[in-house]
Backbone of each chain as nested JSON, in Angstrom:
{
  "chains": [
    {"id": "A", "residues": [
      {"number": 1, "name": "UNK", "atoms": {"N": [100.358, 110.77, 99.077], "CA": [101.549, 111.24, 98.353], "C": [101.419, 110.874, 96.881]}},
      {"number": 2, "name": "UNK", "atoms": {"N": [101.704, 111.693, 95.933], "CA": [101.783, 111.531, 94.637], "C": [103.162, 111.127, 93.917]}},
      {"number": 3, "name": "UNK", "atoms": {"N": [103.55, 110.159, 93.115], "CA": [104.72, 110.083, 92.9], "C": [105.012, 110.541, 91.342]}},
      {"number": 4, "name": "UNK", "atoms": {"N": [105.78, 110.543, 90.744], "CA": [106.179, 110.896, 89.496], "C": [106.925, 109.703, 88.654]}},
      {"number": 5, "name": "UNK", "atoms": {"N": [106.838, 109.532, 87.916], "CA": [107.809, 108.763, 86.582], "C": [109.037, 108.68, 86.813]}},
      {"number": 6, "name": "UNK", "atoms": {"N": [109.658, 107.843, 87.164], "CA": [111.412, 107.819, 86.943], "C": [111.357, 107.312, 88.88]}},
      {"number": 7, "name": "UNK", "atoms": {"N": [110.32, 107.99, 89.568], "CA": [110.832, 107.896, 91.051], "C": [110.869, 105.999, 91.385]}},
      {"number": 8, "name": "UNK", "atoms": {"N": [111.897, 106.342, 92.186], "CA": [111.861, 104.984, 92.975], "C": [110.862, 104.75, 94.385]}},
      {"number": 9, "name": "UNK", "atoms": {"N": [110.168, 103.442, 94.33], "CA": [109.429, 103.077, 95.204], "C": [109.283, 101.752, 95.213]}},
      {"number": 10, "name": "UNK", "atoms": {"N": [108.509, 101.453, 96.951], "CA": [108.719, 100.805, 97.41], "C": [107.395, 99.583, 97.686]}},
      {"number": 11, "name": "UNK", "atoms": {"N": [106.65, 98.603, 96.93], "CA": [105.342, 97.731, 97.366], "C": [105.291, 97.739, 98.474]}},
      {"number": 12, "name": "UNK", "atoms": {"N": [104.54, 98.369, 99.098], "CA": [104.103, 97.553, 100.755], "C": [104.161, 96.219, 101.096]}},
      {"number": 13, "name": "UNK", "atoms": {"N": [104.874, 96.352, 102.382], "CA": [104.504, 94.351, 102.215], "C": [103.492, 94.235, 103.281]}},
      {"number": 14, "name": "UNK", "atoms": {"N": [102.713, 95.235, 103.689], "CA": [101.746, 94.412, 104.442], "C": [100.742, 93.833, 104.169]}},
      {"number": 15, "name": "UNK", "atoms": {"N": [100.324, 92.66, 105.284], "CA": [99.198, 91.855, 104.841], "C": [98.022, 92.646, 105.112]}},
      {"number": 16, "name": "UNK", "atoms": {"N": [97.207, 91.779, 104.561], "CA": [95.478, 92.912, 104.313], "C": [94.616, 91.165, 103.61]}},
      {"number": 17, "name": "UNK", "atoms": {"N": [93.7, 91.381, 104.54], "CA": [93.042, 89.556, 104.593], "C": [92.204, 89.797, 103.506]}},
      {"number": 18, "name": "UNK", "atoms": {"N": [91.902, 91.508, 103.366], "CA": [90.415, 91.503, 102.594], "C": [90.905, 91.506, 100.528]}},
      {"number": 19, "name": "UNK", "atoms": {"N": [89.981, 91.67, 99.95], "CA": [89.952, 91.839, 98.322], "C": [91.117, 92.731, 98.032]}},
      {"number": 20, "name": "UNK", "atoms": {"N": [92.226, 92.702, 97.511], "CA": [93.195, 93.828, 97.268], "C": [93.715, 93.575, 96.167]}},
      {"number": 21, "name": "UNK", "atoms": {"N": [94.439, 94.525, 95.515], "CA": [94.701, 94.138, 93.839], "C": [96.255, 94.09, 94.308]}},
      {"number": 22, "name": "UNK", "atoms": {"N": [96.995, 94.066, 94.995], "CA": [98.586, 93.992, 95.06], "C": [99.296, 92.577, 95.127]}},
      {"number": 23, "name": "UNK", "atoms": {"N": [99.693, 92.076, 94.345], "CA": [99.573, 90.946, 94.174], "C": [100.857, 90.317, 95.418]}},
      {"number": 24, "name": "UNK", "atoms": {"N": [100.765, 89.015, 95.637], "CA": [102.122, 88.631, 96.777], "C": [103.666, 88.916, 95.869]}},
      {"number": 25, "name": "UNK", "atoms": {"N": [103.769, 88.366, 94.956], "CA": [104.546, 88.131, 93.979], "C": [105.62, 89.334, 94.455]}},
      {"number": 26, "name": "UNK", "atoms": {"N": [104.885, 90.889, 94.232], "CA": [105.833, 92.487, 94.485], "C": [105.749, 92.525, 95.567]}},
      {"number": 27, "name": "UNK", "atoms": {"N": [104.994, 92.204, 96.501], "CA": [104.865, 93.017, 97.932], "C": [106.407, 93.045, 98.75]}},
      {"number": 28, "name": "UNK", "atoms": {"N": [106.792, 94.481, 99.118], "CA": [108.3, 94.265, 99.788], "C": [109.129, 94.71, 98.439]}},
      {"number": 29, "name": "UNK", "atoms": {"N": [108.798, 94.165, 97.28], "CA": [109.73, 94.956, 96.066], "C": [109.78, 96.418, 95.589]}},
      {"number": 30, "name": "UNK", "atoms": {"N": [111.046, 96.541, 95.457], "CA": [111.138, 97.996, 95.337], "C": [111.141, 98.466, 93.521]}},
      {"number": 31, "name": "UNK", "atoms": {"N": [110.804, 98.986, 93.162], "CA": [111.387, 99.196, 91.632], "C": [110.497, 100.899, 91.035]}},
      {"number": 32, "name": "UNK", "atoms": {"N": [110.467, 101.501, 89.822], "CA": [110.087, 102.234, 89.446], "C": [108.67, 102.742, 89.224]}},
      {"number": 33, "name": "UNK", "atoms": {"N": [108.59, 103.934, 89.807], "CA": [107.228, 104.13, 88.865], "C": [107.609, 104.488, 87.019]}},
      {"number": 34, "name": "UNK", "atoms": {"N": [106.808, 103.942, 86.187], "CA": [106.753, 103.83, 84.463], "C": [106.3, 104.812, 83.778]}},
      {"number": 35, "name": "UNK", "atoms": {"N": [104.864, 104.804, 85.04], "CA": [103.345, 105.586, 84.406], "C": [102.417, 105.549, 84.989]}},
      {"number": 36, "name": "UNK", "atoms": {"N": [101.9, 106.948, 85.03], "CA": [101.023, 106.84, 85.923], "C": [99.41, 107.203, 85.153]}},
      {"number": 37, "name": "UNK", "atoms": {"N": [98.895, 105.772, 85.529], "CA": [97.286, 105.683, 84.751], "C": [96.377, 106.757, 84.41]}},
      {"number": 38, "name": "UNK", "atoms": {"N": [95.503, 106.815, 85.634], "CA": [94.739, 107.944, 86.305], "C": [94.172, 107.225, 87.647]}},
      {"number": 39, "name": "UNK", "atoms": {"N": [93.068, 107.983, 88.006], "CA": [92.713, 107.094, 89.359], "C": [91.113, 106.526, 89.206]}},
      {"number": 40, "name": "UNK", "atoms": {"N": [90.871, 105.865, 90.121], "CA": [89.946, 104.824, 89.826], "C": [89.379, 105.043, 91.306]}},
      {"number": 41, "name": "UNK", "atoms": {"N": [88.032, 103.959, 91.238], "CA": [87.115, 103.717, 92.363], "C": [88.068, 102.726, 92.969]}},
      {"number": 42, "name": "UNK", "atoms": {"N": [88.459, 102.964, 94.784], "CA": [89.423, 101.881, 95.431], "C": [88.137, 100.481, 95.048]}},
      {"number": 43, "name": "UNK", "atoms": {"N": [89.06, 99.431, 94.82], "CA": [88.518, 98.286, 94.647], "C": [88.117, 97.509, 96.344]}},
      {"number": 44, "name": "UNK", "atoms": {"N": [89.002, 97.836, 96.977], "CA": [88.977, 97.574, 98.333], "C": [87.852, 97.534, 98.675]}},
      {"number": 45, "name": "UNK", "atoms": {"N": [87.556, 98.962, 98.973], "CA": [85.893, 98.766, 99.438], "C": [85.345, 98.909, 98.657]}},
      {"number": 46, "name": "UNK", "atoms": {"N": [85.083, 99.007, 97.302], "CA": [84.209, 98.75, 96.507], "C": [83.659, 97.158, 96.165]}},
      {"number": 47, "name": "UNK", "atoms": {"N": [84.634, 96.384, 97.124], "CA": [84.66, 94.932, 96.838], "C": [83.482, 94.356, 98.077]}},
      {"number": 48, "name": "UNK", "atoms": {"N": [82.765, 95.425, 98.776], "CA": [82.467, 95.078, 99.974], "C": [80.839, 96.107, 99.802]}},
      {"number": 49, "name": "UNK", "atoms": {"N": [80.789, 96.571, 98.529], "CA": [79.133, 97.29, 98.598], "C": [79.439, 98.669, 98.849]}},
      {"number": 50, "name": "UNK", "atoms": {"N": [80.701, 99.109, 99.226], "CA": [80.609, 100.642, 99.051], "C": [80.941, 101.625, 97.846]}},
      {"number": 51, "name": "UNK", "atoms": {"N": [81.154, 102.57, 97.721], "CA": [81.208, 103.526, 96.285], "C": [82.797, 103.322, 95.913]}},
      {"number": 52, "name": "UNK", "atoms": {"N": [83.513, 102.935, 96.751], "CA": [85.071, 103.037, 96.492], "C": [85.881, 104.557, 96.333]}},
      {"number": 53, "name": "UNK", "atoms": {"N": [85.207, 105.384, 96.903], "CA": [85.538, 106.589, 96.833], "C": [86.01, 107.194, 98.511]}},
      {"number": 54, "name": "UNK", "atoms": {"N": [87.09, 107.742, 98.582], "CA": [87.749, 108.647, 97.215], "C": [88.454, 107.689, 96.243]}},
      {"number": 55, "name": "UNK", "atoms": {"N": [89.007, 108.299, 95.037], "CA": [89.505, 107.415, 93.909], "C": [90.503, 107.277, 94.504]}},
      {"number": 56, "name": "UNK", "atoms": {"N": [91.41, 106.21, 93.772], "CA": [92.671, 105.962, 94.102], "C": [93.669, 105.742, 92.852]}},
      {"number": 57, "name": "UNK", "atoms": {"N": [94.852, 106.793, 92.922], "CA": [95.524, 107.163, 91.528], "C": [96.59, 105.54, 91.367]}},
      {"number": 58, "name": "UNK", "atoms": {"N": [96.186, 104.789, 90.066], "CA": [97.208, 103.706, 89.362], "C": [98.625, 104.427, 89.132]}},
      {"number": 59, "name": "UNK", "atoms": {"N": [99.05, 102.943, 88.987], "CA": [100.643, 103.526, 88.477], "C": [101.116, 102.445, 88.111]}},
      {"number": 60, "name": "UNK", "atoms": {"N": [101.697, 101.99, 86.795], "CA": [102.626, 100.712, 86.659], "C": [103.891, 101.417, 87.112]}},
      {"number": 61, "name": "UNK", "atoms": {"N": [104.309, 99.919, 87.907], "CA": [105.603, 99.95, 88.605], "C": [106.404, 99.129, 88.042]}},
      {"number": 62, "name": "UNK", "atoms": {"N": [107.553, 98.936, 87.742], "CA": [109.222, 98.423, 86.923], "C": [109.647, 97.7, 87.93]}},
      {"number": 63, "name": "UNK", "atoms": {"N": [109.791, 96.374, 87.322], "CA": [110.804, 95.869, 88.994], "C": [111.624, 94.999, 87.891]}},
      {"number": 64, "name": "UNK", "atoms": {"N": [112.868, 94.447, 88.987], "CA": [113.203, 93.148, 87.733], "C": [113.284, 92.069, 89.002]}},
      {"number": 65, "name": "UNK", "atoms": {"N": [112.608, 90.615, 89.245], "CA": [112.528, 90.297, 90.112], "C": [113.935, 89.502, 89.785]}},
      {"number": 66, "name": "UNK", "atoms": {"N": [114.52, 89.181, 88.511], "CA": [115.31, 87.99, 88.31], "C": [115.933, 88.778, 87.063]}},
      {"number": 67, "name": "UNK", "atoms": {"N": [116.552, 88.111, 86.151], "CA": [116.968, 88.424, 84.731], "C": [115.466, 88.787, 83.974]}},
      {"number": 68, "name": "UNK", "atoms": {"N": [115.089, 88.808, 84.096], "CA": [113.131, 90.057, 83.508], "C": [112.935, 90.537, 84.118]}},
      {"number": 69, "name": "UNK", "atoms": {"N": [112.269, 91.611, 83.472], "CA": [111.265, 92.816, 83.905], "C": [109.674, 92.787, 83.964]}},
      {"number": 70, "name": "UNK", "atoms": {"N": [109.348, 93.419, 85.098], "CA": [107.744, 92.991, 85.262], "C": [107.647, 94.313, 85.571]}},
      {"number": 71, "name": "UNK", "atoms": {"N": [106.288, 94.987, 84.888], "CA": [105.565, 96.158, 84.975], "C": [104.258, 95.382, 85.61]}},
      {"number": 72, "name": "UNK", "atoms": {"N": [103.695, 96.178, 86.681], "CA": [102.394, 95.903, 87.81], "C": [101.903, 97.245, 88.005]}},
      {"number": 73, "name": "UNK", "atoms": {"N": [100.155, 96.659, 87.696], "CA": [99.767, 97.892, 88.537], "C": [99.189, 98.196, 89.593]}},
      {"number": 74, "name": "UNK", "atoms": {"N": [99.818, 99.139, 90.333], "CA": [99.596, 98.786, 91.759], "C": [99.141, 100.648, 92.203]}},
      {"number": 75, "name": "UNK", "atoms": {"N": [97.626, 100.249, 93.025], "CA": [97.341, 101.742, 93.323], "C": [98.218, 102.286, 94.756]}},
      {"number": 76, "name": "UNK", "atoms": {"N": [97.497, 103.942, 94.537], "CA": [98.563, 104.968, 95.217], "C": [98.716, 104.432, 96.524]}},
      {"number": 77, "name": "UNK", "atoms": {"N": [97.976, 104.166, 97.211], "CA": [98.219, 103.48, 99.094], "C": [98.877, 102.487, 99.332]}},
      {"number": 78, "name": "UNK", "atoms": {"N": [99.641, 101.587, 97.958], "CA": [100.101, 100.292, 98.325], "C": [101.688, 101.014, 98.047]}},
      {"number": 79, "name": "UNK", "atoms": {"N": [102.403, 101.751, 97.631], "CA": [103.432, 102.465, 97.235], "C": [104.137, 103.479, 98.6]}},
      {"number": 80, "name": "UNK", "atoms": {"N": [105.404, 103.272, 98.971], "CA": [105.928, 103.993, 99.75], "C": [107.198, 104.408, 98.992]}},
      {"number": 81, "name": "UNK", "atoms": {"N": [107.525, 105.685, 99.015], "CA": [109.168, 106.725, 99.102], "C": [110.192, 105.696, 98.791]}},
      {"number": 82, "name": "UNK", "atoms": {"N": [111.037, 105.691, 98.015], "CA": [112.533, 104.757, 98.157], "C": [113.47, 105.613, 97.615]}},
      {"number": 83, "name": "UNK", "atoms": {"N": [113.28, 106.634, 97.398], "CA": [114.393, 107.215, 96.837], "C": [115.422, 107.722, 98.138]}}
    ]},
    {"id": "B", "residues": [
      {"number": 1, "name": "UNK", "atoms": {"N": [105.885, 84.535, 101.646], "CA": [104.854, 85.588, 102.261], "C": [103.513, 84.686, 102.093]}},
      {"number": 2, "name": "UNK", "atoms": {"N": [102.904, 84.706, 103.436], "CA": [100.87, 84.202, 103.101], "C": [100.784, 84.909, 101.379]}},
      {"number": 3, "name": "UNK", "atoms": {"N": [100.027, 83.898, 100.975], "CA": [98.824, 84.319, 100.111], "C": [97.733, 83.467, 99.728]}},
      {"number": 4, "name": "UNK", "atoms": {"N": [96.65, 84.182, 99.424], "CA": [95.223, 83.376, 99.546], "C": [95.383, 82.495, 97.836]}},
      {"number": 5, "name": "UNK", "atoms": {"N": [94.932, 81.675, 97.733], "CA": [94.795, 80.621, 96.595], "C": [94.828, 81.319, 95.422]}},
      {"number": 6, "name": "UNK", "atoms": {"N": [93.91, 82.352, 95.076], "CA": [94.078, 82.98, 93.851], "C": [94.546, 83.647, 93.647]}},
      {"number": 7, "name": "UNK", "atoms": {"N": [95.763, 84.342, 94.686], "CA": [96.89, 84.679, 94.222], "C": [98.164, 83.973, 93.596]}},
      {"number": 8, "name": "UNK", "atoms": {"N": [97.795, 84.056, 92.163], "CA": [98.802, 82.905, 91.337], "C": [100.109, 83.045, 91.559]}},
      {"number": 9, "name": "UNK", "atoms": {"N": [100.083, 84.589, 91.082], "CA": [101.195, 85.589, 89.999], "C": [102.537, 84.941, 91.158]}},
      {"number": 10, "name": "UNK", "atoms": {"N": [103.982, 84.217, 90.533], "CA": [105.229, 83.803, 90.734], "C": [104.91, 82.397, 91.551]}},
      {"number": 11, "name": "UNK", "atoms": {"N": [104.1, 81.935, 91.475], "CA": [104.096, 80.489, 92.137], "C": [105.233, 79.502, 91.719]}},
      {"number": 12, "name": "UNK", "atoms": {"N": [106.123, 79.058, 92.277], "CA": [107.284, 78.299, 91.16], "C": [106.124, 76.912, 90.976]}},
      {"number": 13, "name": "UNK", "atoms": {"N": [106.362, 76.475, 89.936], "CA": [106.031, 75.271, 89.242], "C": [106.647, 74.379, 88.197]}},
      {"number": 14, "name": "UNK", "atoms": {"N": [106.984, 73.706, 88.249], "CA": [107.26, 72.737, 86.58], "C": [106.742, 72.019, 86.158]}},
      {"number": 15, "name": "UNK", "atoms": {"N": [105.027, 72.529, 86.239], "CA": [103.643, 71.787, 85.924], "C": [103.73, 72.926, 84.468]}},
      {"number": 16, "name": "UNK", "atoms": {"N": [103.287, 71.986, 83.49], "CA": [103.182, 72.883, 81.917], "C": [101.84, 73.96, 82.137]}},
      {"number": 17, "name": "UNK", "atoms": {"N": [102.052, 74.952, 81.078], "CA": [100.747, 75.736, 81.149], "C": [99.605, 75.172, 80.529]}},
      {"number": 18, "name": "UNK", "atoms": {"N": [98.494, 75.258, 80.793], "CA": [97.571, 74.413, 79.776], "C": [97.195, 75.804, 79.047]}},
      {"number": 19, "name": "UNK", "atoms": {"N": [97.703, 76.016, 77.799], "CA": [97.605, 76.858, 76.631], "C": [95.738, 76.523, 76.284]}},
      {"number": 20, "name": "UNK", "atoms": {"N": [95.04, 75.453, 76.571], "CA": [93.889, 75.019, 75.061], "C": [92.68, 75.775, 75.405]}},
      {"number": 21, "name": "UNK", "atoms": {"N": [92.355, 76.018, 73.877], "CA": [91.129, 76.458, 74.327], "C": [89.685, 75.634, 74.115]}},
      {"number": 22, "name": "UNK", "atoms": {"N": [88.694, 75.752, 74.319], "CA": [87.587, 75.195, 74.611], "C": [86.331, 76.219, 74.241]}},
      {"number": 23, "name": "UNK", "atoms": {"N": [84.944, 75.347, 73.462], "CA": [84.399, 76.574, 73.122], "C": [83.457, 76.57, 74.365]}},
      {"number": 24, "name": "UNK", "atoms": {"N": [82.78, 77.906, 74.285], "CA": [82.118, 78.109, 75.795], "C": [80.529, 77.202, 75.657]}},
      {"number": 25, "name": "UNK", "atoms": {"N": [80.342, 76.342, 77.176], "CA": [78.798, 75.919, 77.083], "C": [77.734, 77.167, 77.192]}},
      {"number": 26, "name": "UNK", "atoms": {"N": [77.133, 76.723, 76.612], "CA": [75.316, 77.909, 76.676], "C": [75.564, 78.515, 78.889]}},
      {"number": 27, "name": "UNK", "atoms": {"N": [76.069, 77.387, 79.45], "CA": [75.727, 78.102, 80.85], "C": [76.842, 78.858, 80.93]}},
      {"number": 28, "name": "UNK", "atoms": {"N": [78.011, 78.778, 80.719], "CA": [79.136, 79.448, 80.858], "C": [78.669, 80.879, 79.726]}},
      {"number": 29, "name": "UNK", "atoms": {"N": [78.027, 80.9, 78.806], "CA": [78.038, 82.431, 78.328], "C": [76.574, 82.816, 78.928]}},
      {"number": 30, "name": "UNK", "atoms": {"N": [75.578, 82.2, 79.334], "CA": [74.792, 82.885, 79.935], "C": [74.985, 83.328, 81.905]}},
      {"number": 31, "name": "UNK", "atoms": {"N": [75.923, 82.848, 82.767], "CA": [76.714, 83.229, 83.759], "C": [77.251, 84.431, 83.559]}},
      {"number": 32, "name": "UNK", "atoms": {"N": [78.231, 84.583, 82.309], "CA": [78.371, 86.054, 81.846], "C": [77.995, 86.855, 81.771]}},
      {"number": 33, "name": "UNK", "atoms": {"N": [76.494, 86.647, 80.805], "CA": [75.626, 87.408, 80.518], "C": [75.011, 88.092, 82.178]}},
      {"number": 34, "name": "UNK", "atoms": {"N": [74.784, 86.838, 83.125], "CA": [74.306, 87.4, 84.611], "C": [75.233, 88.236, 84.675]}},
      {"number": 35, "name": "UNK", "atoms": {"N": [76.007, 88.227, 85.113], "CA": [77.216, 89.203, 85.842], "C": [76.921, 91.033, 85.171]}},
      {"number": 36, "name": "UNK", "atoms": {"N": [76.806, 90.805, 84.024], "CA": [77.145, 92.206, 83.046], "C": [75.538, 92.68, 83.416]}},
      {"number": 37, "name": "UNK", "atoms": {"N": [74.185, 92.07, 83.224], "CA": [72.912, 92.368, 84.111], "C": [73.328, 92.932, 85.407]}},
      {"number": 38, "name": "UNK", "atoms": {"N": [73.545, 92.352, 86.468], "CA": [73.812, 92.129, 87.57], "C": [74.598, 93.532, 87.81]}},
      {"number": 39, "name": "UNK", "atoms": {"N": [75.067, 94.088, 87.089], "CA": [76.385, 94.849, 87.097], "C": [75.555, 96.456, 86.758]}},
      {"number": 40, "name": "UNK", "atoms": {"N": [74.801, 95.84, 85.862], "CA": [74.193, 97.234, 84.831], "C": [72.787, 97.79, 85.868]}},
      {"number": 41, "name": "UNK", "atoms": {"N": [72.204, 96.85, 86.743], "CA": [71.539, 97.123, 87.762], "C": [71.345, 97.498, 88.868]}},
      {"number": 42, "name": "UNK", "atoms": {"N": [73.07, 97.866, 89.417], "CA": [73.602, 98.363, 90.618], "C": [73.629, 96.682, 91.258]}},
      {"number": 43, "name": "UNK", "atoms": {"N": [73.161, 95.569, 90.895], "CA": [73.413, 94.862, 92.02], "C": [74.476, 94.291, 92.208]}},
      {"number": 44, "name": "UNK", "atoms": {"N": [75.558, 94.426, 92.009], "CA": [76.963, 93.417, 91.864], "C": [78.207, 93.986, 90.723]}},
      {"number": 45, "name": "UNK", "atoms": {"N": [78.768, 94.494, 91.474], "CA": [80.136, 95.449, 90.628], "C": [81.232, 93.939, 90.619]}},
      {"number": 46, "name": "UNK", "atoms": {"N": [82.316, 94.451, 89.705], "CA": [82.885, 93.282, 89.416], "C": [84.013, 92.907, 90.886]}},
      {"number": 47, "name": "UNK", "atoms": {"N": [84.116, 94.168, 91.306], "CA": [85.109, 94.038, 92.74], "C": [84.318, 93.224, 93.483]}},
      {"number": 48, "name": "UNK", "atoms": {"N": [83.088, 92.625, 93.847], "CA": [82.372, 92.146, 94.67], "C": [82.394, 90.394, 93.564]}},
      {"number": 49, "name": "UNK", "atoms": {"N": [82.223, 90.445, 92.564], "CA": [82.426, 89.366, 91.752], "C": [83.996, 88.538, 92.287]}},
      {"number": 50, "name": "UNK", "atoms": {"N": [85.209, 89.662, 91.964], "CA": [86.173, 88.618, 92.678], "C": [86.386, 88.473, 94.161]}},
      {"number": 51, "name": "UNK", "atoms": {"N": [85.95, 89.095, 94.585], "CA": [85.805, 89.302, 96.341], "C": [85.245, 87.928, 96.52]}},
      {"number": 52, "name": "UNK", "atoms": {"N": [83.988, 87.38, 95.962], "CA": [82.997, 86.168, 95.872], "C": [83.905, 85.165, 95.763]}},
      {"number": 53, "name": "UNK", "atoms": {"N": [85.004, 85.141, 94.416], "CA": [85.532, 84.229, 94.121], "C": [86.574, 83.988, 95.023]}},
      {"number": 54, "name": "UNK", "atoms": {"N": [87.268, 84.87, 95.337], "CA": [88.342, 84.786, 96.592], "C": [87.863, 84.091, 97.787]}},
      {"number": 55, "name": "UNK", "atoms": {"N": [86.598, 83.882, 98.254], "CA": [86.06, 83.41, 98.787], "C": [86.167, 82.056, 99.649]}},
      {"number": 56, "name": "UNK", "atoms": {"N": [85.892, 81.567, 98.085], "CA": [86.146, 79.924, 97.905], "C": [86.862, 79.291, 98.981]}},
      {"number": 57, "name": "UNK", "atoms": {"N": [86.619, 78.203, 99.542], "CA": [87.532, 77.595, 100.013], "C": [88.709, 77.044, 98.981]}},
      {"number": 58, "name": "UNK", "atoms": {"N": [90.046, 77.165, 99.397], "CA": [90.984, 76.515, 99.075], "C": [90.503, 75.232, 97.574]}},
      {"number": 59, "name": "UNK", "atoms": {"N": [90.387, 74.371, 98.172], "CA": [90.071, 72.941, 97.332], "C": [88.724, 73.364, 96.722]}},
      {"number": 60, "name": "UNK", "atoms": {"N": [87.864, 73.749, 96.634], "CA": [87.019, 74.154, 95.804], "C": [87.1, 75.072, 94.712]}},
      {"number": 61, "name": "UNK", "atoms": {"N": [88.089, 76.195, 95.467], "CA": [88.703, 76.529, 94.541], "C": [89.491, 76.2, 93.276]}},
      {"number": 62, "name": "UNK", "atoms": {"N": [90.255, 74.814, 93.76], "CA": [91.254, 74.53, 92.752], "C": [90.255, 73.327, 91.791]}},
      {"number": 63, "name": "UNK", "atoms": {"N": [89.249, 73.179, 92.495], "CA": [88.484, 72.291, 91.375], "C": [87.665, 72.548, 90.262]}},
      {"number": 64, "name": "UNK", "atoms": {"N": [87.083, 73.926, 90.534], "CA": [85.959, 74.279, 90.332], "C": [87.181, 75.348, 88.837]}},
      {"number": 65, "name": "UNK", "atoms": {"N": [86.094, 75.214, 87.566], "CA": [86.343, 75.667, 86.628], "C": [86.02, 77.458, 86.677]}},
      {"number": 66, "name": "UNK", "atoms": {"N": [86.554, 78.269, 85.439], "CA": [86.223, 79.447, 85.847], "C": [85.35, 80.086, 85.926]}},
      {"number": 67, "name": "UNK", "atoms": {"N": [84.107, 79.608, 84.958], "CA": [82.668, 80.207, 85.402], "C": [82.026, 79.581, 86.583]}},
      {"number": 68, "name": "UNK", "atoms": {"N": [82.138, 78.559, 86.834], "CA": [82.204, 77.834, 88.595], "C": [82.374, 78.65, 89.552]}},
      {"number": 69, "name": "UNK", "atoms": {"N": [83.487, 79.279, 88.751], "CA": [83.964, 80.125, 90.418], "C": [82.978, 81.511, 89.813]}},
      {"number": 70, "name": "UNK", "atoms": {"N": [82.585, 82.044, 88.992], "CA": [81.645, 83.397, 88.476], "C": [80.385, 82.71, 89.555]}},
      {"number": 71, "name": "UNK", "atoms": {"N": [79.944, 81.418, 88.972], "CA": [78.291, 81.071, 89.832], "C": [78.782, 80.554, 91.534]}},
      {"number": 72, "name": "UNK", "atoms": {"N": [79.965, 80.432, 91.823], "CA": [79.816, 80.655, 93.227], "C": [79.557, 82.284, 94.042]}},
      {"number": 73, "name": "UNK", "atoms": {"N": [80.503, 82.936, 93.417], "CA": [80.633, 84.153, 93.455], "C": [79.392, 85.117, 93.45]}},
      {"number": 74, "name": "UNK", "atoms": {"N": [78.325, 85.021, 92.487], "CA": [77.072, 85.381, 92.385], "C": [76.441, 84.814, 93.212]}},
      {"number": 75, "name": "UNK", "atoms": {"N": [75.776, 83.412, 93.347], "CA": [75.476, 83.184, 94.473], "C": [75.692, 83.964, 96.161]}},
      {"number": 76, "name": "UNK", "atoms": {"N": [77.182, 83.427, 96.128], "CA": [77.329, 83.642, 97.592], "C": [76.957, 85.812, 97.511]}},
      {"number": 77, "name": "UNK", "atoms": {"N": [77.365, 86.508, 96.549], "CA": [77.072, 87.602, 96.774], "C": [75.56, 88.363, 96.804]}},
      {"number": 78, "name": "UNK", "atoms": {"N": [75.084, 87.168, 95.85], "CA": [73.546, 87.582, 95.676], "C": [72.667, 87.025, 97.36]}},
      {"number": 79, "name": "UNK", "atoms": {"N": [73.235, 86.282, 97.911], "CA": [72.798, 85.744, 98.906], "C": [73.032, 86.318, 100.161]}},
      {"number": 80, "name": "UNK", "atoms": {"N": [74.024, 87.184, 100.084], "CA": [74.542, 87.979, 101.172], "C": [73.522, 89.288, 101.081]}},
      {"number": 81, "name": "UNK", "atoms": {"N": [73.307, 89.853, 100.162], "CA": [72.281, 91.144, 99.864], "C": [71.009, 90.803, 100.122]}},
      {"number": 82, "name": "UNK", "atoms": {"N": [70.907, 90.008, 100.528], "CA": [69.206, 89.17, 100.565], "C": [68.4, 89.051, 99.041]}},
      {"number": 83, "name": "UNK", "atoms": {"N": [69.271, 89.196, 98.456], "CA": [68.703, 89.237, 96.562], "C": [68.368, 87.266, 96.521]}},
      {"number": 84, "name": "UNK", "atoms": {"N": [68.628, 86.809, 97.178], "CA": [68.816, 85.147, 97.318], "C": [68.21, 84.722, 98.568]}},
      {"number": 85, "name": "UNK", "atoms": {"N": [67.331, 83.886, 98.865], "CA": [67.538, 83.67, 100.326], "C": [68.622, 82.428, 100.292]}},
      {"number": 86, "name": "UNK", "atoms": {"N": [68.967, 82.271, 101.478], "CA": [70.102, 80.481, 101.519], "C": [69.367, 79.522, 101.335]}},
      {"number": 87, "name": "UNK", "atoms": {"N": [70.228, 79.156, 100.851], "CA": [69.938, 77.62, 99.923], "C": [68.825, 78.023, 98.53]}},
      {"number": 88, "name": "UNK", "atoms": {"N": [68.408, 78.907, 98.384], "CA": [66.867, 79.041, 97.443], "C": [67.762, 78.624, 96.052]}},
      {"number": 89, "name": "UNK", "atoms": {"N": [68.804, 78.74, 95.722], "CA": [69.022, 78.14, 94.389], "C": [68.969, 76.492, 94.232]}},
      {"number": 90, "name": "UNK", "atoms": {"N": [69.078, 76.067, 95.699], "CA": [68.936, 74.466, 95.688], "C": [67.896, 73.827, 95.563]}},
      {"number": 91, "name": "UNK", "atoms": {"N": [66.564, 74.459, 95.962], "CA": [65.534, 74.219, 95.787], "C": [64.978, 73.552, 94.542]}}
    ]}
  ]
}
């Protein structure tokens, strides 16, 4: 699924033992997509000797966990629907 | 929620940040220099560099400085490809 600017979404909170760029901090937080990067080689398995392909499209996401705002970037498979 | 050691990001603390900087030793910029070789040769992309470092046990982790954790990381990855045999850096 591709999301757009302004949409609301949701960090995955599932666990995943292996190399992943989603940090604990968002996982389960919901907040905005900002902007969306372009896409990249998945780090996932690229962390493990393979090509990391297919790419996987970035996106900084908007959250406010407290009184601040934190922009993260978190690729397309870690992101679910909240609107 | 679990998270593995080098996942920092929101840890509560009221331990100060250590802001200082330090200039780099000859092994700490030539470790670098491996990695960006290493990288430019197909043998070791940087996702496999922190994959290495994630690695770490726990307490080794928290001891071990940051190019420490680059020459564990190389190691243990260069050693996994058979680019290393085990132990041959101890030798």
């Amino acid at each position: 699924m591709t999301y757009r600017v302004g949409q609301r979404v949701r960090i995955a909170a599932r666990p995943h033992e292996g190399h992943h760029r989603t940090p604990a901090y968002c996982k389960g937080k919901t907040g905005r997509i900002e902007r969306i990067h372009a896409s990249f080689p998945n780090p996932e398995t690229r962390a493990y000797g393979e090509d990391g392909l297919p790419e996987q499209r970035l996106y900084s996401v908007g959250f406010n966990p407290g009184d601040f705002r934190v922009s993260v970037d978190i690729y397309e498979h870690w992101l679910e629907d909240a609107e | 929620m679990d998270r593995a050691v080098h996942d920092r990001g929101g840890w509560p603390t009221d331990a100060p940040i250590d802001r200082s900087e330090h200039d780099l030793a000859d092994w700490e910029l030539l470790t670098d220099a491996l990695a960006h070789v290493l990288a430019g040769k197909g043998l070791m992309n940087v996702d496999e560099l922190r994959r290495g470092i994630e690695s770490m046990p726990p307490d080794e982790y928290e001891q071990a400085s940051y190019y420490e954790r680059w020459l564990y990381s190389i190691e243990t990855i260069l050693t996994e490809k058979g680019v290393l045999a085990p132990g041959e850096l101890n030798a």
